[in-house]
C-alpha positions as CSV (number, residue, x, y, z in Angstrom):
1,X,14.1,23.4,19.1
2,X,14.7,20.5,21.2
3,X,16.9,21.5,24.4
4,X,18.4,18.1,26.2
5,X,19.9,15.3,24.7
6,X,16.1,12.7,24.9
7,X,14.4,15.3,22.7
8,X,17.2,15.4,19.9
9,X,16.7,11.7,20.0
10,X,13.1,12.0,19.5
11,X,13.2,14.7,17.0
12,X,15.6,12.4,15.1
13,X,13.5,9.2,15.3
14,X,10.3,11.3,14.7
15,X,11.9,12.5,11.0
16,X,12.7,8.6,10.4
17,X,9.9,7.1,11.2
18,X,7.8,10.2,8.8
19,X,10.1,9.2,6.0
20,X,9.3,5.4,6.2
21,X,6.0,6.1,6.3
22,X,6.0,8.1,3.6
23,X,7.8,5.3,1.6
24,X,5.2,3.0,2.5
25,X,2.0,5.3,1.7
26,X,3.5,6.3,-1.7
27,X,4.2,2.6,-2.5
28,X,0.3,1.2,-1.6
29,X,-0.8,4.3,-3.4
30,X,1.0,3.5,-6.5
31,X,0.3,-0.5,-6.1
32,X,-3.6,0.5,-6.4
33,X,-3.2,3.7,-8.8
34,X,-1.6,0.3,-11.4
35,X,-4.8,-1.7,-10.8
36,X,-7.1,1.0,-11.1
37,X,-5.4,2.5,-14.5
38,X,-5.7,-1.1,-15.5
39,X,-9.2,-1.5,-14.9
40,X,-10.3,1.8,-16.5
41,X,-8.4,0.8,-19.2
42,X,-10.2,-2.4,-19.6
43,X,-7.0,-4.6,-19.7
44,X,-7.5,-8.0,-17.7
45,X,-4.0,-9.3,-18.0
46,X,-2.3,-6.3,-16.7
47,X,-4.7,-5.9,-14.2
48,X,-5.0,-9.6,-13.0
49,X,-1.0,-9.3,-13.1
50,X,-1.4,-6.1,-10.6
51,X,-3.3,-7.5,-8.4
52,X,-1.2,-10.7,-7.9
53,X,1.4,-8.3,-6.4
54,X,-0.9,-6.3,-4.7
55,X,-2.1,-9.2,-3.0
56,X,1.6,-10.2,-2.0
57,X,3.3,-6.7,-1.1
58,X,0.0,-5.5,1.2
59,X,0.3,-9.1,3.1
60,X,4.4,-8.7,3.2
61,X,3.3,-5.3,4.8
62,X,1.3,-6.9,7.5
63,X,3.9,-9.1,8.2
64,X,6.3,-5.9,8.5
65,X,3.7,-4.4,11.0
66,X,3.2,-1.5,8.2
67,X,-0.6,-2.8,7.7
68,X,-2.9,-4.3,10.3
69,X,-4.1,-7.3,8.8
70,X,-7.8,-6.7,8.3
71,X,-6.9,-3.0,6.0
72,X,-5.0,-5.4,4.2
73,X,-7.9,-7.7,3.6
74,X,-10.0,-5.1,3.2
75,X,-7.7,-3.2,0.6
76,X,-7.1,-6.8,-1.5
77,X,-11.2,-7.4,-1.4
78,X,-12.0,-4.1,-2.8
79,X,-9.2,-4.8,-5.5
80,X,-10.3,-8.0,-6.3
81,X,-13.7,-6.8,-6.8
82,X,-12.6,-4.3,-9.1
83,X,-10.6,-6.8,-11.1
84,X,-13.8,-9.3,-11.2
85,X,-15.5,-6.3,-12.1
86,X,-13.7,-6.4,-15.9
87,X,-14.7,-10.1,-16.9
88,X,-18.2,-8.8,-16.1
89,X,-18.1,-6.0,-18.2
C-alpha cells in the first residue's frame, strides 16, 4: 500500500484515470458492436444512421485526446467500408 502522501495521490489518480478509460473503451466498443449488428443484419438505414455518429463521437474523441487522430481515421474507414459493403451486397 502506498506509504507517503505523493503515492496516495498517484494511487488515487491511477484508479481515475482506469475508470475513464474504461468509459471510453466500453463506449467505442458499443459505437462499432451497433454498426456491425447492423450490417449483419443487412439494414442500410440503421446502419448508415450508426455510422453518422460513429463518424462524429470517434472525431469528438480525438479532439478530447481520447483517440489519436489517425486510429480514428482508421476505425471510421474500416466502418465505412463495412457500411458500403451492404449496397454491394
Amino acid at each position: 500500500m502506498a506509504n507517503n502522501k505523493s503515492a496516495k495521490k498517484r494511487v488515487v489518480q491511477t484508479a481515475v484515470r482506469t475508470e475513464r478509460n474504461r468509459y471510453y473503451k466500453t463506449k467505442i466498443k458499443n459505437i462499432t458492436r451497433s454498426i456491425k449488428e447492423a450490417v449483419e443484419a443487412g439494414n442500410k438505414e440503421a446502419a448508415l444512421e450508426a455510422f453518422k455518429v460513429a463518424n462524429k463521437e470517434f472525431h469528438k474523441f480525438v479532439s478530447k485526446g481520447i483517440l489519436k487522430k489517425e486510429t480514428a481515421s482508421r476505425k471510421v474507414s474500416r466502418l465505412n467500408k463495412l457500411v458500403k459493403g451492404i449496397e454491394a451486397a
